[in-house]
N, C-alpha and C positions, 0 to 999 in steps of 0.2 A: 498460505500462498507465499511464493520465494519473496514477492516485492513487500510484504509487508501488509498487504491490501488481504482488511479482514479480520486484522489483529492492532494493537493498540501500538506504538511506537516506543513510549516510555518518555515521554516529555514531561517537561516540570511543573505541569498544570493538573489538577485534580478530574477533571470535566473531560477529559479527552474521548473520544470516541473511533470506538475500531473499523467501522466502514465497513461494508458489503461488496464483494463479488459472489455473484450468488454460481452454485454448481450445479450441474445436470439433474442432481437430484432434490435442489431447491423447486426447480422447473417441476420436477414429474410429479413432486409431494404437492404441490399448490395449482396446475391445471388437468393434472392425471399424466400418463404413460405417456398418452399416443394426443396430447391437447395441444401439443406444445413446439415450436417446429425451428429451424435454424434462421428466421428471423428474430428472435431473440437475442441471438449471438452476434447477429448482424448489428442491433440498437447496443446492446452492449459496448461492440469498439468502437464506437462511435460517443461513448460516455451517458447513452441515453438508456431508459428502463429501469431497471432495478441496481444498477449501479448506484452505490453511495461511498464514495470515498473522499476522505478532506481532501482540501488546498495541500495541507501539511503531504499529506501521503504523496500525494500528485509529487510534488517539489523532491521528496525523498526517494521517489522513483527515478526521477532525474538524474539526482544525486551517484544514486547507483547504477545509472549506465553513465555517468561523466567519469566515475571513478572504477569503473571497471569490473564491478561485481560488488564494491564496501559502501556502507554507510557507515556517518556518524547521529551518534545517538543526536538528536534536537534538542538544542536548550535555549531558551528564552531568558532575556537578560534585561535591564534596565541601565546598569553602565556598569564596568569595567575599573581595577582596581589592580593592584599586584599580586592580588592573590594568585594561585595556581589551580589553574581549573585540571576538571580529571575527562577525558573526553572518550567514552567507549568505543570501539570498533566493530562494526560486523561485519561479515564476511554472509555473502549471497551465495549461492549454487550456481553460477552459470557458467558454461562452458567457454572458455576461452576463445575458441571461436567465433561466437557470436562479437566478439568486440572487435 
């Protein structure tokens, strides 16, 4: 998925978890073809059903419509020092437009 949602972020914790947006053919594999209807999709944007995505993710989606299509990578810190942090960037697909 472009936001991230479904796949792990890459934060500095071991335990991290990729999250769920499940896709059409999550739906057809688990209640059959014809079981399943567009009230699904409806609980869905509404955060409810088979949605499972962190806090983290949520926050990181934000991130990337504040900033216009980029993320930075998440790190978790405990305090701050002179060292030089190294801070990744990515770069989302979305059309210019939309922003």
């Amino acid at each position: 998925m472009k936001f991230g949602i479904g796949r792990k972020i890459g934060i500095d914790i071991p335990c991290e978890k990729p999250g769920l947006l499940p896709l059409s053919q999550y739906y057809s594999q688990r209640f059959g073809n014809e079981k399943w209807m567009s009230g699904y999709n409806i609980s869905l944007s509404i955060g409810q059903g088979e949605m499972g995505i962190t806090t983290l993710q949520m926050a990181n989606i934000m991130a990337i419509v504040a900033n216009r299509g980029y993320y930075y990578t998440p790190h978790l810190v405990k305090m701050m020092d002179n060292s030089v942090l190294e801070f990744s960037r990515h770069s989302v697909e979305i059309k210019d437009l939309l922003f």
